[in-house]
C-alpha positions as CSV (number, residue, x, y, z in Angstrom):
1,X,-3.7,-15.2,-62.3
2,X,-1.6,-15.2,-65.4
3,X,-3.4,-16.0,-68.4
4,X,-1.7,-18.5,-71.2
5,X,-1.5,-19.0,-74.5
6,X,-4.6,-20.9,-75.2
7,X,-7.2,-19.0,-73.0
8,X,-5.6,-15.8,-74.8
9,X,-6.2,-17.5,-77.9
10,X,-9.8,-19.3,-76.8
11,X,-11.1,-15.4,-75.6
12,X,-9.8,-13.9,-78.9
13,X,-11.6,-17.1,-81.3
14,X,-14.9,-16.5,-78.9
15,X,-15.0,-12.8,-79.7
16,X,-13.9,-12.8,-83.3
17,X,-16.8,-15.9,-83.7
18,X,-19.0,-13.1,-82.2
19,X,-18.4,-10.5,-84.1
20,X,-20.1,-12.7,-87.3
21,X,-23.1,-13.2,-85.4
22,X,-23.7,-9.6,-84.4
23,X,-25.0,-6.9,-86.4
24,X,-25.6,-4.0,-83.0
25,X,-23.6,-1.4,-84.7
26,X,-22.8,-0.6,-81.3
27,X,-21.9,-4.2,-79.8
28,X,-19.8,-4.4,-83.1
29,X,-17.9,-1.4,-81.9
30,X,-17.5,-2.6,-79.0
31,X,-16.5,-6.0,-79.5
32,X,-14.2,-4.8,-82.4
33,X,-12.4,-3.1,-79.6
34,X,-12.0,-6.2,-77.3
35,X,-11.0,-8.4,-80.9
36,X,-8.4,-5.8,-81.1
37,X,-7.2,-5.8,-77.6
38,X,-7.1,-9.2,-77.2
39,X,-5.5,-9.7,-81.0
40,X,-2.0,-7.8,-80.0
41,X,-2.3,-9.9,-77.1
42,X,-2.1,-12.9,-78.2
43,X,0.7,-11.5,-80.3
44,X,2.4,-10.5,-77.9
45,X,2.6,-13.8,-76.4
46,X,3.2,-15.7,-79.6
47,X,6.2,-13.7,-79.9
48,X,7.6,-14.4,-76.3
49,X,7.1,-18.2,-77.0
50,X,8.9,-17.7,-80.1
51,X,6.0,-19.1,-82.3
52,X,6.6,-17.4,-86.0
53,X,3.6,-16.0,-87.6
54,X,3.4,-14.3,-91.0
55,X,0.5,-12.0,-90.4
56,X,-2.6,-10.7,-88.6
57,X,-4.6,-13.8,-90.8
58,X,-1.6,-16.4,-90.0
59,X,-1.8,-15.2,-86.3
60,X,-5.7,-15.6,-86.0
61,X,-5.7,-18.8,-87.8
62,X,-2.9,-20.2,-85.3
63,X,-5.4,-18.6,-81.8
64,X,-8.4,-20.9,-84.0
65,X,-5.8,-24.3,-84.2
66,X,-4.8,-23.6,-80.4
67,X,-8.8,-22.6,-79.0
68,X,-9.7,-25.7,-80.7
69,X,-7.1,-27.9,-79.5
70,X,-5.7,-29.0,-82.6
71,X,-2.0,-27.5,-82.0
């Protein structure tokens, strides 16, 4: 199954919202992994779609508006 843009976006909010609450050094490492995996991702479909983004922080803050349903 082809993923879209807002479980990409949903997966990459849920780890990042993660992250904060851990403090495993070893979960972090892991997890910091996945958060970068799933960050170039979601990039990568942003830029198919044609959806502009300034930077890394303008990216995430778009995956937050989409996860959340607000755009």
């Amino acid at each position: 199954m082809k993923e879209n843009l807002w479980q990409v976006a949903k997966k990459y909010v849920e780890v990042i919202e993660t992250i904060e609450k851990t403090t495993d050094p070893k979960e972090l490492r892991r997890l910091e992994e996945k958060r970068i995996e799933l960050h170039w991702k979601f990039i990568d479909m942003l830029t198919k779609q044609g959806i502009q983004f300034k930077d890394r922080d303008h990216a995430t803050r778009i995956a937050i508006k989409i996860a959340n349903g607000d755009l």
